[in-house]
C-alpha positions as a Markdown table, in Angstrom:
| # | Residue | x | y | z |
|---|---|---|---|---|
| 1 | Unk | 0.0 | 0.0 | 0.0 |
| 2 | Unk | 1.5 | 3.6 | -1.0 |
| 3 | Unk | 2.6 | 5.6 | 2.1 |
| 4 | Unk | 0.3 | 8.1 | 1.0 |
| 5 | Unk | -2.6 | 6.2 | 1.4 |
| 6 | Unk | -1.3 | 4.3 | 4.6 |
| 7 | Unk | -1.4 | 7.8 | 6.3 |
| 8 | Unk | -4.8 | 8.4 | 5.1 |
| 9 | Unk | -6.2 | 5.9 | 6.1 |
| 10 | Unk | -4.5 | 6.2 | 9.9 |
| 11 | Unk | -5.6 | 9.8 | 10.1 |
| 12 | Unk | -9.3 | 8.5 | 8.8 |
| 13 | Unk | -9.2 | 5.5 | 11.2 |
| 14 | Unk | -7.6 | 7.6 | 14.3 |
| 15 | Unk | -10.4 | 10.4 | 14.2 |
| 16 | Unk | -13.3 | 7.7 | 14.0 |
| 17 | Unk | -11.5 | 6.2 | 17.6 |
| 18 | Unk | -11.1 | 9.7 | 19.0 |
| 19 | Unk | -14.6 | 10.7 | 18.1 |
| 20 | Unk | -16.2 | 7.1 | 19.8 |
| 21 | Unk | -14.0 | 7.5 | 23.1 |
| 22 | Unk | -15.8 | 10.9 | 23.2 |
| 23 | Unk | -19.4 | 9.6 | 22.3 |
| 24 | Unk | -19.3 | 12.3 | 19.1 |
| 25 | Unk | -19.2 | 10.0 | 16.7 |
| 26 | Unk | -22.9 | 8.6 | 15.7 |
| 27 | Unk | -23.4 | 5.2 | 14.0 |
| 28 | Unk | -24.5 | 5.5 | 10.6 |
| 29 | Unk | -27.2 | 3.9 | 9.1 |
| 30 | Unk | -26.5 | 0.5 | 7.6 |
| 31 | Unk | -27.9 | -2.7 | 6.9 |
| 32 | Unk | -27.5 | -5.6 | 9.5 |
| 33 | Unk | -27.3 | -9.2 | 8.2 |
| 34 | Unk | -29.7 | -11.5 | 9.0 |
| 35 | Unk | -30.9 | -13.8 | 11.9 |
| 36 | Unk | -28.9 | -12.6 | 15.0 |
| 37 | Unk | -30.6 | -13.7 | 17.3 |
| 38 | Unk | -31.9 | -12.4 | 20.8 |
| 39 | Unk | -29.1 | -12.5 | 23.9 |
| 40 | Unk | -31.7 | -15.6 | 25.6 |
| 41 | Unk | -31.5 | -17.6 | 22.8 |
| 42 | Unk | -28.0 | -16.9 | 21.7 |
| 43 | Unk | -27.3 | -18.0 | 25.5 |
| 44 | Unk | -29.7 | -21.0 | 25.2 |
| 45 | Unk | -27.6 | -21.7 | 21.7 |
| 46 | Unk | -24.4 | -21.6 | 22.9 |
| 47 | Unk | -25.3 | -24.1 | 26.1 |
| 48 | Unk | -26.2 | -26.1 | 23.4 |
| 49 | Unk | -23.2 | -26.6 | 21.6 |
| 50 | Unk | -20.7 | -29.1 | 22.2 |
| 51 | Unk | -17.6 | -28.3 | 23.9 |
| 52 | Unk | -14.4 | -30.2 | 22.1 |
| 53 | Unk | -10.9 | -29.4 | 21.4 |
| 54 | Unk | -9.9 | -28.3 | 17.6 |
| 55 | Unk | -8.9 | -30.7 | 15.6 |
| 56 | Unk | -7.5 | -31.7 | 12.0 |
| 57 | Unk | -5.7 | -27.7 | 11.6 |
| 58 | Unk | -2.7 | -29.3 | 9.5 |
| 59 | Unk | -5.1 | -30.3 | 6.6 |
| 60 | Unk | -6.7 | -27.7 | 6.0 |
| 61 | Unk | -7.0 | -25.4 | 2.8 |
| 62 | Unk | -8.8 | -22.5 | 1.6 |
| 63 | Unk | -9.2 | -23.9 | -1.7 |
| 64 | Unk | -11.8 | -26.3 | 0.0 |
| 65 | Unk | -14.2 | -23.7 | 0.7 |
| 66 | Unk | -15.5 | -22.6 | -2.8 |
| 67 | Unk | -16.3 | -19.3 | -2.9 |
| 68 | Unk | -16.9 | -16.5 | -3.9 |
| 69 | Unk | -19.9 | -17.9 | -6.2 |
| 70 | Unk | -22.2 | -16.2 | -8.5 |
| 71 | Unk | -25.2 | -15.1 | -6.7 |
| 72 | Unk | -27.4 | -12.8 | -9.2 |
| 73 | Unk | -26.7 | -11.9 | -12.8 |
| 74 | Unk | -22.7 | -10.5 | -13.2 |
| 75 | Unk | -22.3 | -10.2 | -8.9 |
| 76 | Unk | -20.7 | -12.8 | -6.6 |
| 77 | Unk | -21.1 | -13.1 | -3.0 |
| 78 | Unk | -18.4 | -10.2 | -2.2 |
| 79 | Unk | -20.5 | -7.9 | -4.5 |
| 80 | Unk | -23.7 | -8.9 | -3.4 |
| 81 | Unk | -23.0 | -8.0 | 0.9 |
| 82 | Unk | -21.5 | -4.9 | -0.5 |
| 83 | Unk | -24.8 | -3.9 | -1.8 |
| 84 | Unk | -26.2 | -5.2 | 1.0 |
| 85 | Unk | -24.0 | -3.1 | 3.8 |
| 86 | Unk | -23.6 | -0.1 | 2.4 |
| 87 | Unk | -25.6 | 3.0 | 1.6 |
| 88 | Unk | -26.0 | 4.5 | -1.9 |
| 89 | Unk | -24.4 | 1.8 | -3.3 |
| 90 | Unk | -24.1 | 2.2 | -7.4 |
| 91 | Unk | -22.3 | -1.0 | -8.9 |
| 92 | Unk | -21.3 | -0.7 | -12.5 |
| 93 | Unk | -22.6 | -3.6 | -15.3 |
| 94 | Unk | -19.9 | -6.0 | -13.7 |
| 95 | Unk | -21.5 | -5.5 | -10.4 |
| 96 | Unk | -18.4 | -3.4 | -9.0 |
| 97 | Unk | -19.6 | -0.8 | -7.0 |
| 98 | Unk | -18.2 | 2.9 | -8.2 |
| 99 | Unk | -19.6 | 4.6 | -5.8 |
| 100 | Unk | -20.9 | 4.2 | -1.8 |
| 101 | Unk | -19.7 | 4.2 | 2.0 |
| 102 | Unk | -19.3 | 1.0 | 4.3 |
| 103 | Unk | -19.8 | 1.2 | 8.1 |
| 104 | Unk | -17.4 | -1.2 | 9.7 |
| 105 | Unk | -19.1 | -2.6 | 12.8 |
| 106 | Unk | -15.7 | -3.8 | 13.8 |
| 107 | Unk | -14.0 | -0.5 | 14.7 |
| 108 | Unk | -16.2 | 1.9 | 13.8 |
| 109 | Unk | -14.8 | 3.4 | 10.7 |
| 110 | Unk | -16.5 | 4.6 | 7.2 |
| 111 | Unk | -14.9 | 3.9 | 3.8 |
| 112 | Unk | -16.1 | 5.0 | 0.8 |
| 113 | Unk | -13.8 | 3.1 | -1.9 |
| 114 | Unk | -14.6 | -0.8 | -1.9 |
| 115 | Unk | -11.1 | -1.8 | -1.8 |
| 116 | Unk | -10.9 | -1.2 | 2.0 |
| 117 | Unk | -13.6 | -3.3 | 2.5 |
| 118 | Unk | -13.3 | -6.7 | 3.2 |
| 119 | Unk | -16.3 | -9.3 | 3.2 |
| 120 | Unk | -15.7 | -11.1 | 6.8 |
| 121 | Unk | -17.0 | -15.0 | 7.8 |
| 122 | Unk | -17.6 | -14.3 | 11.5 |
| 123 | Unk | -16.6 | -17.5 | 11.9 |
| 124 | Unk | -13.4 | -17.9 | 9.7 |
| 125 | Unk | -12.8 | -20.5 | 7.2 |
| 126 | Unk | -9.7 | -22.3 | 9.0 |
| 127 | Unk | -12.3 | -22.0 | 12.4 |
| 128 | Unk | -15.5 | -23.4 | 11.1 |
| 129 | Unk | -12.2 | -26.7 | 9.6 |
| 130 | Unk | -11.2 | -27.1 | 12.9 |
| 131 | Unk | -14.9 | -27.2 | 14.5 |
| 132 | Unk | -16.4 | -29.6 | 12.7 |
| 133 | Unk | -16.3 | -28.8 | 8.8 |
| 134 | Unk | -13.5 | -31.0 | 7.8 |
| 135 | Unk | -16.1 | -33.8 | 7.8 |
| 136 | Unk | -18.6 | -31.5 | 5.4 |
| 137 | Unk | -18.8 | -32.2 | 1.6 |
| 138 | Unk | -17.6 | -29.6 | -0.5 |
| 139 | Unk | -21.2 | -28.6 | -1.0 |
| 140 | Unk | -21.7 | -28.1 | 2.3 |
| 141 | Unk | -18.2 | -25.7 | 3.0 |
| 142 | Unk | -19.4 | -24.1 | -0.3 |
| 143 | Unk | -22.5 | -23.0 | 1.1 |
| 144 | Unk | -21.3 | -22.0 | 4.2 |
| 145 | Unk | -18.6 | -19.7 | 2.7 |
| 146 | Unk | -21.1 | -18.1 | 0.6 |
| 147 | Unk | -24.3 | -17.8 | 3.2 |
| 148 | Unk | -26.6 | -14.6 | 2.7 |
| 149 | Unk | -29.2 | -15.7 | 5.0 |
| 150 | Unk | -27.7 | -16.0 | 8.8 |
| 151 | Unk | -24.8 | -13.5 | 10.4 |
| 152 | Unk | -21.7 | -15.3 | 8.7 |
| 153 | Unk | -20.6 | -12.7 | 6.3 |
| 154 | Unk | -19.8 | -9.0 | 7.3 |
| 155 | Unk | -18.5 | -5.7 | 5.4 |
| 156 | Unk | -15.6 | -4.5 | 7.9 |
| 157 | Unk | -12.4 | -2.6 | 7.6 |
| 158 | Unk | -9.6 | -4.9 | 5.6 |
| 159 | Unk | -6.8 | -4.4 | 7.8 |
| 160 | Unk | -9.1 | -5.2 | 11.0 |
| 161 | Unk | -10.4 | -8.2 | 9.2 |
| 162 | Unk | -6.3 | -9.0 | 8.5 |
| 163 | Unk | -5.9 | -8.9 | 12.2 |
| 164 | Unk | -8.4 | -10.9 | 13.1 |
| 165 | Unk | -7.6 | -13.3 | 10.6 |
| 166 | Unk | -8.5 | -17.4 | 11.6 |
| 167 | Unk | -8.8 | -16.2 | 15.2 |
| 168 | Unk | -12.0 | -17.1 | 17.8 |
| 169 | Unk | -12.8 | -15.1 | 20.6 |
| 170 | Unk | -10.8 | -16.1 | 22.9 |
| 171 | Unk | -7.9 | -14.5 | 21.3 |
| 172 | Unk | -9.4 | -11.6 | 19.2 |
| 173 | Unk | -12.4 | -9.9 | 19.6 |
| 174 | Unk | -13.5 | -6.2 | 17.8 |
| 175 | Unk | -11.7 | -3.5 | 18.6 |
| 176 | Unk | -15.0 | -1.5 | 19.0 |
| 177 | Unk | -16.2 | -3.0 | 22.8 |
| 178 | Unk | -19.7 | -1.7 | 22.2 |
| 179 | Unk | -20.2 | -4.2 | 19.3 |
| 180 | Unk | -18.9 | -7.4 | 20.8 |
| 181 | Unk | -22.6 | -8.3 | 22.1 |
| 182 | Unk | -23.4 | -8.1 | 18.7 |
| 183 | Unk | -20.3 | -9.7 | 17.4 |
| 184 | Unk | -21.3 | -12.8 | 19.9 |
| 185 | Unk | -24.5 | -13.5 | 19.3 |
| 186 | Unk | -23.8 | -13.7 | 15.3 |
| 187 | Unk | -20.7 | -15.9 | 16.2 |
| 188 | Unk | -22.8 | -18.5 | 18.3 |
| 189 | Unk | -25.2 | -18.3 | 15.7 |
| 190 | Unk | -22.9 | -19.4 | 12.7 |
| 191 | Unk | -21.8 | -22.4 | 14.8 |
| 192 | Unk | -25.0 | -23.3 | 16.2 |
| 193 | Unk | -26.7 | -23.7 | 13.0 |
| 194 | Unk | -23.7 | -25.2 | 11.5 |
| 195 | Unk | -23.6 | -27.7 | 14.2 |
| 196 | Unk | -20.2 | -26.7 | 14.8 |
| 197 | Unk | -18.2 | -26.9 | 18.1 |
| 198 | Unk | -17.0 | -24.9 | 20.7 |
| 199 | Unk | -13.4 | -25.4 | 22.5 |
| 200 | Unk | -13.9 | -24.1 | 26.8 |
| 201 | Unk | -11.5 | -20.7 | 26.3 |
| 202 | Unk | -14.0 | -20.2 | 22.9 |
| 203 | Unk | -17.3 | -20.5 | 25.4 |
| 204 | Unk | -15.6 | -18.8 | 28.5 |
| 205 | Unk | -15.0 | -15.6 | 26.2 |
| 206 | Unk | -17.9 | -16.0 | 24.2 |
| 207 | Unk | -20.3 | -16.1 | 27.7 |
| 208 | Unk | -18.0 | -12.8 | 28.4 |
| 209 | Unk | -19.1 | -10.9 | 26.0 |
| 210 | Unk | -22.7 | -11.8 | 26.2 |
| 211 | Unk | -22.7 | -10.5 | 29.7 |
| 212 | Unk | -22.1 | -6.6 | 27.5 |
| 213 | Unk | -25.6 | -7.1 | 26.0 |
């Protein structure tokens, strides 16, 4: 990335945390996806899960979660949460958008060019391997790296999305505290109706945050 636009975007991201630790700073309006559910039953949900360690981290590849797919017409699943997330979102007749602003949940920050947007899975690829999706079909992982219709896939911040990376709770949560309530409930949801499991750190952090709703 040019230096140029490494400082920008520092500046950009600094004043967004400056103006939240001084409650200036008011959430824009943005679309949500789909099915979190309520703090009981994301509670209930994630009682429900089973508790076991990772396994199976050495085989795992990327490549063996297809995506992303073509959802409608010319757009694939990036394009299509990019419409979904952002406001006054024009996308060109490859289904690039050319013009628009994002609202990271994550940290709090806007972005108006698409290329510092990435497209999230709340619960990473490498996570959902280890909990329980090394056993799926390929139809199955393909599915689940493209889902439109629970809380799996987010418009955040790249270089917060970098940082999180393959990680679960218990070793990264969003930067933005007032969001990890959120950020839970959509995680337990993902693995609940994946039937995926939970290590103990996973549910002791994941019970932590719930206790912020």
């Amino acid at each position: 990335m040019p230096v140029t636009r490494r400082i920008t975007r520092a500046v950009v991201a600094a004043t967004a945390a400056v103006a939240v630790a001084v409650g200036l700073l008011a959430v824009p309006a943005s679309a949500t996806p789909p099915n979190i559910p309520s703090y009981s039953t994301a509670l209930s949900r994630l009682n429900s899960l089973t508790v076991a360690a990772e396994s199976h981290q050495s085989s795992y590849n990327r490549n063996l979660f297809p995506h992303w797919i073509t959802i409608s017409g010319s757009c694939n699943t990036r394009e299509e949460v990019l419409k979904r997330d952002g406001r006054n979102v024009v996308v060109n007749s490859s289904c690039y958008p050319t013009s628009g602003s994002w609202y990271s949940p994550f940290d709090g920050a806007t972005w108006t060019d698409p290329a510092d947007v990435d497209i999230d899975h709340m619960v990473p690829l490498a996570e959902a391997w280890r909990s329980g999706a090394w056993s799926w079909t390929t139809a199955r992982r393909q599915t689940y790296a493209n889902d439109l219709g629970g809380p799996e896939l987010w418009a955040v911040t790249d270089n917060v999305n970098q940082a999180k990376g393959d990680k679960d709770p218990a070793s990264w949560q969003p930067p933005l505290a007032s969001f990890r309530c959120t950020y839970a409930r959509a995680w337990i949801q993902a693995k609940w109706y994946y039937g995926l499991t939970v290590d103990s750190a996973e549910k002791s952090a994941l019970s932590s945050m719930l206790a912020t709703c």
